[in-house]
MARDREN-862843 format. One record per atom (N, C-alpha, C): x, y, z; residue number from 1; atom name. Coordinates in Angstrom, 1 decimal, always signed. Layout:
% residues N
+--------+--------+--------+-----+----+
:      u :      v :      w :   k :  a :
+--------+--------+--------+-----+----+
:      X :      Y :      Z : NUM : CA :
...
+--------+--------+--------+-----+----+
***
This chain:
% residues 46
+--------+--------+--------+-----+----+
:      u :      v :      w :   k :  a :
+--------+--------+--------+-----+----+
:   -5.7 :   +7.1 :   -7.4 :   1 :  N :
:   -4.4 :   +7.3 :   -6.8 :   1 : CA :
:   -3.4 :   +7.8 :   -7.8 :   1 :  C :
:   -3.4 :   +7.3 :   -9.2 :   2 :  N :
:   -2.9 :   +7.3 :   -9.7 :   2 : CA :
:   -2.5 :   +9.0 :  -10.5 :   2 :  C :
:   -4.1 :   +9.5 :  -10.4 :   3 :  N :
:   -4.4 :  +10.6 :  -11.1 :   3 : CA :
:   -3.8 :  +12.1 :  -10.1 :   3 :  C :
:   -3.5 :  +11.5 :   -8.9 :   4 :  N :
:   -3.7 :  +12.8 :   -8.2 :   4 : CA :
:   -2.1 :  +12.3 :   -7.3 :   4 :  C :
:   -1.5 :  +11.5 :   -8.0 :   5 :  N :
:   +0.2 :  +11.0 :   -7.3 :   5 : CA :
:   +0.1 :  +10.6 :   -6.1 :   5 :  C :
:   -1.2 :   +9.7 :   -5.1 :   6 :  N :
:   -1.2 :   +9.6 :   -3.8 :   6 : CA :
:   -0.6 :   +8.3 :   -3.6 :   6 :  C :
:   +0.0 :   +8.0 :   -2.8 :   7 :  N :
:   +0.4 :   +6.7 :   -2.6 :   7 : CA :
:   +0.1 :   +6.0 :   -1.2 :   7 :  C :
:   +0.0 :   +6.5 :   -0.5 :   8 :  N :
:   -0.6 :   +6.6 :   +0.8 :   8 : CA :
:   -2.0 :   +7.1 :   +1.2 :   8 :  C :
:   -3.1 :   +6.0 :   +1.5 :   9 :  N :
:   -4.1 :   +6.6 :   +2.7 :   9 : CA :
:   -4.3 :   +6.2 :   +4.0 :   9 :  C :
:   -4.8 :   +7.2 :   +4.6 :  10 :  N :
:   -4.7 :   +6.9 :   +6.1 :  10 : CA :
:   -6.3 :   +5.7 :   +5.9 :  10 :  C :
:   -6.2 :   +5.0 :   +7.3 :  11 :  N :
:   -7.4 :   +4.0 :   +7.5 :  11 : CA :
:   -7.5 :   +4.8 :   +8.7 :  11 :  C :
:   -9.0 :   +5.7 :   +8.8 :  12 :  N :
:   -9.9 :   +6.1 :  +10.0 :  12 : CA :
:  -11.4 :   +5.0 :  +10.0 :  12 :  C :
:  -11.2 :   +5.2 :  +11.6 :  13 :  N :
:  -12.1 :   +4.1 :  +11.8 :  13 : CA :
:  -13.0 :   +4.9 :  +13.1 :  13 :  C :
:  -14.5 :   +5.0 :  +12.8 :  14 :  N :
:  -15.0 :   +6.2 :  +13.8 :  14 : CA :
:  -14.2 :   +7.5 :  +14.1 :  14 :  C :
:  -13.4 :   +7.9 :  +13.2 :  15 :  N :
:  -13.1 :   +9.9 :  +13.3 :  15 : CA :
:  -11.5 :   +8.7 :  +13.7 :  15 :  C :
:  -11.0 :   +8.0 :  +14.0 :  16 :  N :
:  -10.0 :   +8.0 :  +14.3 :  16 : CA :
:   -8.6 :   +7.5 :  +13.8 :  16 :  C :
:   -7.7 :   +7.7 :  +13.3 :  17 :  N :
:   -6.8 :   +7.1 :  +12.4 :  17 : CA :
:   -6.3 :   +5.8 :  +13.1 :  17 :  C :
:   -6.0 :   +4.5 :  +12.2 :  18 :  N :
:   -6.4 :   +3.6 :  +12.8 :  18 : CA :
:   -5.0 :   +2.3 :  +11.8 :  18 :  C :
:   -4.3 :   +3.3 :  +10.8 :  19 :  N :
:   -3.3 :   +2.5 :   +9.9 :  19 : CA :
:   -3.3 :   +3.8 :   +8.6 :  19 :  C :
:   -2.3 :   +2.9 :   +7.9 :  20 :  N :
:   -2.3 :   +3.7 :   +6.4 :  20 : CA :
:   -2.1 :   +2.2 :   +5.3 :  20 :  C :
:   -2.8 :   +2.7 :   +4.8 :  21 :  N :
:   -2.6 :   +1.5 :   +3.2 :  21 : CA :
:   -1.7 :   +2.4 :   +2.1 :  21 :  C :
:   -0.9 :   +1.7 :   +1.6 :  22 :  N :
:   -0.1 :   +2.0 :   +0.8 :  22 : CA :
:   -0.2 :   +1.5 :   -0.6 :  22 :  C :
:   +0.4 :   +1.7 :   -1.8 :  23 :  N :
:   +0.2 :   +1.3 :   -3.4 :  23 : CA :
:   +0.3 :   +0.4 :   -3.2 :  23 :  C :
:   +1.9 :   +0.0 :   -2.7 :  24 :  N :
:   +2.1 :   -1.6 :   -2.3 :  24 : CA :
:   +1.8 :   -2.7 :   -2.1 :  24 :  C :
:   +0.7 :   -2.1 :   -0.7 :  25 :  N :
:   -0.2 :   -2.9 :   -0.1 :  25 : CA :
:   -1.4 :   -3.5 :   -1.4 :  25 :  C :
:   -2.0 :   -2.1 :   -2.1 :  26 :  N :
:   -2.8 :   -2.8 :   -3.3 :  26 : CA :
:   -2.0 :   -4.0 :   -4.0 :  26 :  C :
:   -0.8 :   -3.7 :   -4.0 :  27 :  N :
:   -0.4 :   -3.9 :   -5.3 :  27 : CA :
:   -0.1 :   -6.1 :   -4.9 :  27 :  C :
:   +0.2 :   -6.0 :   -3.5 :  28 :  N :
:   +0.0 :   -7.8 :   -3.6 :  28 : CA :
:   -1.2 :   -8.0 :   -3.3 :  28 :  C :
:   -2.1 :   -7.3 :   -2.5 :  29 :  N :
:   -3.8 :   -7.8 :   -3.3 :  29 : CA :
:   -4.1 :   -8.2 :   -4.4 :  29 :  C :
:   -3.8 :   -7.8 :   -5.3 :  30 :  N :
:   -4.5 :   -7.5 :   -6.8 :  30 : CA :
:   -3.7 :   -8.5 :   -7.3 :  30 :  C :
:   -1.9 :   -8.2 :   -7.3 :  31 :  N :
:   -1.5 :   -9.1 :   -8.1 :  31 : CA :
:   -0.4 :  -10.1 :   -7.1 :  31 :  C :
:   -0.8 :  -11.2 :   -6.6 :  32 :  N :
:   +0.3 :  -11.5 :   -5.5 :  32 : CA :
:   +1.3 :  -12.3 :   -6.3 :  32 :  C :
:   +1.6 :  -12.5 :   -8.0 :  33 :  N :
:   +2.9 :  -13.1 :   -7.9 :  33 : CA :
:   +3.7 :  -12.1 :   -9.0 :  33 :  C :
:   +3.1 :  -10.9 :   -9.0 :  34 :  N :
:   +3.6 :   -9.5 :   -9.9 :  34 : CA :
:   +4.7 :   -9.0 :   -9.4 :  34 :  C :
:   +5.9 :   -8.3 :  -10.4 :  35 :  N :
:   +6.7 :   -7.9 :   -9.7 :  35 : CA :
:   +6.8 :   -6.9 :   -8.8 :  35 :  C :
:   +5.8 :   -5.7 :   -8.7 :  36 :  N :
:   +5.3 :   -4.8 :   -8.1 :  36 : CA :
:   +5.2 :   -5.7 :   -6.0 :  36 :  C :
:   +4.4 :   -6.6 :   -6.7 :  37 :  N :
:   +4.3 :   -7.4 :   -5.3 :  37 : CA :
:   +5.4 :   -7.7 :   -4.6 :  37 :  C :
:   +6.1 :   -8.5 :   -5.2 :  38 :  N :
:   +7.3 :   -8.6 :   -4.8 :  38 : CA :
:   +8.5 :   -7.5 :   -4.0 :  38 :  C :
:   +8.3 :   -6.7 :   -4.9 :  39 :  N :
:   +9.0 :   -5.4 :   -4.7 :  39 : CA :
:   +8.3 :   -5.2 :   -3.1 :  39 :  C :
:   +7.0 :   -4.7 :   -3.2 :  40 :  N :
:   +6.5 :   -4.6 :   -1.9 :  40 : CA :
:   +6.7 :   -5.1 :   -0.8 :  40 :  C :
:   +6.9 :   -6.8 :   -0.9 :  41 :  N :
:   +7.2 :   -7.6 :   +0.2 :  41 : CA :
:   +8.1 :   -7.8 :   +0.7 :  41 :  C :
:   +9.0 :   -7.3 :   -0.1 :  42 :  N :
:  +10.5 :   -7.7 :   +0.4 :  42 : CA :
:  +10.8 :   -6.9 :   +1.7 :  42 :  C :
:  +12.1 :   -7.3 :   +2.6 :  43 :  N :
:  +12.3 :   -7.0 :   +3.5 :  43 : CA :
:  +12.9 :   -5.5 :   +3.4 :  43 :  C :
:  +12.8 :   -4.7 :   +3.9 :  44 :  N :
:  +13.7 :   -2.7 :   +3.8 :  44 : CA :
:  +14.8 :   -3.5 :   +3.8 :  44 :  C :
:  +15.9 :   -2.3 :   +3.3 :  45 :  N :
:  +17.3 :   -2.6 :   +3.3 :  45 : CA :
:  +17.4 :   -1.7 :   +4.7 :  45 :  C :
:  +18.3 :   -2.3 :   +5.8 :  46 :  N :
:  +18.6 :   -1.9 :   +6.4 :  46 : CA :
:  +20.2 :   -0.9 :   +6.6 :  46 :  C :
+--------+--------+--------+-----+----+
***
């Protein structure tokens, strides 16, 4: 992701788009008490 600037992939499931995963999304996987995580989870500014 990193090499080719993607930050977003679609989730197809049998030919059909089905969600998107985002860096984000990796990023409280991997590290859930990281600031990246956090960043992630927080609520949008409205």
């Amino acid at each position: 992701m990193q090499t080719r600037a993607v930050r977003r992939l679609p989730v197809v499931e049998g030919g059909r788009p089905v969600g998107i995963v985002s860096l984000g999304d990796l990023a409280l996987e991997r590290v859930a008490d990281g600031t990246l995580a956090e960043i992630s989870a927080a609520n949008p500014n409205t």
